[in-house]
C-alpha positions in Angstrom: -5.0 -2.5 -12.0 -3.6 -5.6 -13.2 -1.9 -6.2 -16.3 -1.4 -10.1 -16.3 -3.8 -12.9 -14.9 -2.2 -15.0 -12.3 -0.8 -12.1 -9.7 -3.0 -12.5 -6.7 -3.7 -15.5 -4.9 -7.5 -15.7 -4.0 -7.2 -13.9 -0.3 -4.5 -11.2 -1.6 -6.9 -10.7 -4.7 -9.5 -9.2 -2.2 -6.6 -7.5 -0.3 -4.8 -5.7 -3.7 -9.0 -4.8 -4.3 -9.6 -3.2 -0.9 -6.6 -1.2 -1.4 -7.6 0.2 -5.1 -11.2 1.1 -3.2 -9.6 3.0 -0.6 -7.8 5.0 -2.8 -11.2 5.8 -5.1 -11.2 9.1 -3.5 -8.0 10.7 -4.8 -8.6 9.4 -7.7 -11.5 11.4 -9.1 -9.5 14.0 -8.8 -9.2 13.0 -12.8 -12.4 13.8 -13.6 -11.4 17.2 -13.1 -9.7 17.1 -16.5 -12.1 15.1 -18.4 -13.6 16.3 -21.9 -17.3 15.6 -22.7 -17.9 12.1 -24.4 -16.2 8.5 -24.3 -14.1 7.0 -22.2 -11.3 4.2 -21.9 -9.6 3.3 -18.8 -6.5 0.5 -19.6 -5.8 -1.3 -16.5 -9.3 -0.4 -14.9 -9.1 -3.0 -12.2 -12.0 -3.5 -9.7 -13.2 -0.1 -10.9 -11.9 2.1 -8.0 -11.5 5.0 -10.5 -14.8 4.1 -12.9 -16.8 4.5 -9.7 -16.1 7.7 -9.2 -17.0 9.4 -12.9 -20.5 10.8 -13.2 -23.5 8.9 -14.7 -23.8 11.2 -17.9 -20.6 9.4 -18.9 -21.6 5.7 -18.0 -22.9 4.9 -21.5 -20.1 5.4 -23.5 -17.3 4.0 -21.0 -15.0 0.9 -21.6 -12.8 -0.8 -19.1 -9.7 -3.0 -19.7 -8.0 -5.3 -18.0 -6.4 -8.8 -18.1 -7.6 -10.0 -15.2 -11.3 -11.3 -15.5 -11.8 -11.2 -12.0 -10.8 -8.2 -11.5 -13.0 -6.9 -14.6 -16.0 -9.2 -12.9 -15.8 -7.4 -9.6 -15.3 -4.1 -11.7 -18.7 -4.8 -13.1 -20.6 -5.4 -9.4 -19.1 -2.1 -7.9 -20.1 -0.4 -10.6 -23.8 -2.0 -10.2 -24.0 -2.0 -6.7 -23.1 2.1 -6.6 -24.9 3.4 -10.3 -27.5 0.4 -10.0 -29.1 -0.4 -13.5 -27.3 2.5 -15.4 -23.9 0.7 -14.7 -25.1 -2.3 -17.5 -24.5 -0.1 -20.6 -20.7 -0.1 -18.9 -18.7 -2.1 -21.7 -15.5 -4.1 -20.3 -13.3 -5.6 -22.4 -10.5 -8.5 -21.3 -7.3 -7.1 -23.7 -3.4 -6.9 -23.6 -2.8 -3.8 -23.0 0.6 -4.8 -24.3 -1.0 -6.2 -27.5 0.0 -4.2 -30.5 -3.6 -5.0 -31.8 -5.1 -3.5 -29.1 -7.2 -0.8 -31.7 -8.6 -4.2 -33.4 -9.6 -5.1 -30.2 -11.4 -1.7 -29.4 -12.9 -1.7 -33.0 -10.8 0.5 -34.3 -12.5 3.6 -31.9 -10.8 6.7 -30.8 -12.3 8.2 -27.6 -12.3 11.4 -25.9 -10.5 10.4 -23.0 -8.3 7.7 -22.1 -7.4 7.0 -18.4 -4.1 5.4 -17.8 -4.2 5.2 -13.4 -1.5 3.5 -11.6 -0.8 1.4 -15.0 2.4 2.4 -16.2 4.6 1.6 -13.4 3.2 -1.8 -14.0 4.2 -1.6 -17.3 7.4 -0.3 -17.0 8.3 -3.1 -14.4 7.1 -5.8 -16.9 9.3 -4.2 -19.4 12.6 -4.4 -17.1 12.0 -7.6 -16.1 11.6 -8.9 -19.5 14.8 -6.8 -20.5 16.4 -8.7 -17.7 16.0 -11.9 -19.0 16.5 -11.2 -22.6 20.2 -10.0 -21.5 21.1 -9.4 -17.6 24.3 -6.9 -19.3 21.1 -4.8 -21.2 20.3 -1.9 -20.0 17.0 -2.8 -18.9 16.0 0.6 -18.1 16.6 2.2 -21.7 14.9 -0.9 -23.3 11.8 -0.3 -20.5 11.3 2.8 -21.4 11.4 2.3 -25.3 8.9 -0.5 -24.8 6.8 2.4 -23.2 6.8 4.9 -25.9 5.4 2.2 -28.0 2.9 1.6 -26.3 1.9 5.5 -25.8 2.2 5.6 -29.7 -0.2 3.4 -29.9 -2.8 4.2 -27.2 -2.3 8.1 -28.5 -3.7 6.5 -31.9 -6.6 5.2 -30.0 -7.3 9.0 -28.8 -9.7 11.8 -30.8 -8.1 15.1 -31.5 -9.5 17.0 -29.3 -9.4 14.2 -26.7 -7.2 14.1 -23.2 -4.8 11.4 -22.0 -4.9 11.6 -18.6 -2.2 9.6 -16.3 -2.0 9.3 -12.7 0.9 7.2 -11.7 3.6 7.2 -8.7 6.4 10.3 -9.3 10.2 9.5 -9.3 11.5 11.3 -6.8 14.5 13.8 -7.1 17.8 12.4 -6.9 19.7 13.3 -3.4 20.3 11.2 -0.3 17.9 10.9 1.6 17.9 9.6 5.6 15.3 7.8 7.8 14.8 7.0 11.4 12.6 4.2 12.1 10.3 4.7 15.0 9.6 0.9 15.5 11.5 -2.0 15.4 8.4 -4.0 12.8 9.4 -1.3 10.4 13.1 -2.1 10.8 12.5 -5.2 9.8 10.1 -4.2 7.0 13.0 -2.8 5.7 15.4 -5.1 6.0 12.6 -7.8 4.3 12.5 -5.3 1.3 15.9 -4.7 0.4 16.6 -8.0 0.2 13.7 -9.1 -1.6 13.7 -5.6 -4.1 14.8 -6.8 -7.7 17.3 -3.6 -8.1 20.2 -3.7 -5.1 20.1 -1.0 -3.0 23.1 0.4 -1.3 22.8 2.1 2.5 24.5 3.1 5.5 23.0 2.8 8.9 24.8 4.6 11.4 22.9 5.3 15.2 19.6 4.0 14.1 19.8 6.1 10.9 19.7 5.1 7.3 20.8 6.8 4.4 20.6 6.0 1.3 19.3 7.5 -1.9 15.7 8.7 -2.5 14.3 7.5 -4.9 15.1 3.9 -2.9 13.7 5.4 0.0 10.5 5.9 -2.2 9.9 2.2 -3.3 10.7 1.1 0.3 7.8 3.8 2.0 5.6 2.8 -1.2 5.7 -0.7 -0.5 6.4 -1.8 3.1 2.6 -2.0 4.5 2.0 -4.9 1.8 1.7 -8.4 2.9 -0.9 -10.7 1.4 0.4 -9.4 -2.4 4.0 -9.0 -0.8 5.8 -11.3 -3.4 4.3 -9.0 -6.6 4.6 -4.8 -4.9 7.9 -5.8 -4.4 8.9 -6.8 -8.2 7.4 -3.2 -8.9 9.6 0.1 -9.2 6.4 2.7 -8.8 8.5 5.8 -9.1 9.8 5.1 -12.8 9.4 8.2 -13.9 8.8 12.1 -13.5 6.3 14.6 -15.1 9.3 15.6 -17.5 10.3 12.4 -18.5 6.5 11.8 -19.3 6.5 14.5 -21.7 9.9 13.5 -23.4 7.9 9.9 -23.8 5.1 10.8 -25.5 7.9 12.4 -28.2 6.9 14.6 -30.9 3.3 14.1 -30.8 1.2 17.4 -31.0 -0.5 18.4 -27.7 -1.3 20.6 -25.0 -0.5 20.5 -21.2 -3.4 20.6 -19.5 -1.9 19.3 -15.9 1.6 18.5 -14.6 1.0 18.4 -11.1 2.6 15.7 -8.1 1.6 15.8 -4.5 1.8 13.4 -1.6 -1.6 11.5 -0.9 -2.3 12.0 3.3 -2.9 8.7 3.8 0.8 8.0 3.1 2.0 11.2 4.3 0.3 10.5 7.9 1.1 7.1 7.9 4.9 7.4 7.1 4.9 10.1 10.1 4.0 7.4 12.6 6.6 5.3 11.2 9.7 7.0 10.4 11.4 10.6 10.6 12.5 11.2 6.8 14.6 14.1 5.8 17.2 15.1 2.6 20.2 17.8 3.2 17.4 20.5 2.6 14.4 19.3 4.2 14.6 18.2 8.0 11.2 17.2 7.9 10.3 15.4 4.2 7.7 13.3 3.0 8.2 13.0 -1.2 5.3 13.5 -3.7 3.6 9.7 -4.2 1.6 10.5 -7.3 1.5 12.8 -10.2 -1.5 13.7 -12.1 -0.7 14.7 -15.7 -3.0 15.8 -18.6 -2.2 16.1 -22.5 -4.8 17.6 -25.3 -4.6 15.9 -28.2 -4.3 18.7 -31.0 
């Protein structure tokens, strides 16, 4: 997903899409929660999670990005794997941030609407905005009010009756956590990220061990393995925010909880055991939960 139009040079464009590809298969774990009739994904990418919905839901599917190369390759994935069924596929190049987004959409409400590794995007977008409106602001506070806007306004686009689904990273729980690098590359990784990470980060290193806190631990073992697209991961925080905090977001707003789950995708999981021991005061042996995977019922 991208939410503005000038993040990817041309050789880390095909490197961010590989990545959202590979990750098509966790992702329809979604469609589990999906309602019959329309659908919007914001922030729909190079289609990695369009590909994976089923053909009776093709026609009445719209995807939405900023970046027209990203909604261009979108539209040949979707070709090459549904063939000519993929045409009646309507993408749409929108602000997501654009508080006339319903104008844009004609003024639709749909049965589902797929928000999928977009928030923490938005949510970094906010903060750095925040940031340079006022460096004393609390950027978080002012982040996170920029998001409930912007839920109020895509939960106006959604039919009662209809699901908001989000799949996002999961903030982590706040202890200290400690890692042991098993390679020296990853060492440096490290030292690369803290240094380049917008928020400071704070560790101890002590025998080859680090400890620091969590949920910096998190960005750092979400993150290091980039390097084409290095220079815009980093400017991301992709554990903003927990399946609670979720809810207190979306306010007052009448719905049901269909699914407030968080889990660790393998991939991660087996790759941070190759690279690192990880463990918090309770668990000696610890890899956090990457994603969660929430679902609200619009009453």
């Amino acid at each position: 997903m991208a939410t503005r139009n000038n993040l990817h040079t041309s050789s880390g464009l095909s490197t961010y899409i590989r990545g959202m590809l590979n990750s098509s298969n966790d992702k329809d774990k979604i469609n589990d929660f999906l309602v019959p009739g329309s659908l919007l994904e914001l922030g729909c990418g190079s289609g990695a999670y369009l590909k994976t919905i089923g053909p009776e839901i093709l026609a009445q599917t719209t995807g939405v990005d900023m970046n027209a190369m990203l909604l261009l390759r979108a539209k040949e994935e979707l070709e090459a794997h549904f063939g000519e069924e993929a045409a009646e596929v309507e993408f749409i190049r929108a602000n997501a941030m654009d508080s006339n987004l319903s104008s844009v959409l004609r003024h639709r409400q749909f049965n589902n609407i797929v928000l999928c590794s977009f928030l923490h995007e938005m949510y970094s977008e906010f903060y750095h905005i925040g940031r340079q409106m006022n460096q004393d602001h609390d950027n978080d506070s002012y982040a996170k009010t920029r998001i409930q806007t912007l839920l109020d306004n895509i939960w106006d686009l959604l039919a009662p009756g209809g699901r908001l689904i989000i799949r996002d990273g999961c903030k982590p729980k706040s202890v200290t956590a400690t890692i042991k690098f098993k390679n020296d590359v990853v060492r440096k990784a490290f030292a690369k990220f803290v240094d380049d990470y917008p928020w400071f980060i704070n560790y101890i290193e002590i025998n080859g061990v680090v400890e620091l806190k969590l949920d910096d631990a998190f960005e750092f073992l979400t993150k290091y393995f980039y390097t084409e697209n290095w220079d815009v991961e980093v400017q991301e925080k992709f554990g903003w925010c927990t399946p609670y905090e979720m809810d207190e977001l979306l306010g007052k707003k009448s719905f049901n909880v269909i699914s407030s789950m968080s889990y660790c995708i393998p991939w991660l999981k087996n790759k941070w055991a190759k690279d690192f021991e990880i463990s918090t005061i309770t668990d000696k042996t610890f890899a956090p939960d990457s994603t969660m995977l929430l679902a609200y019922e619009k009453r």
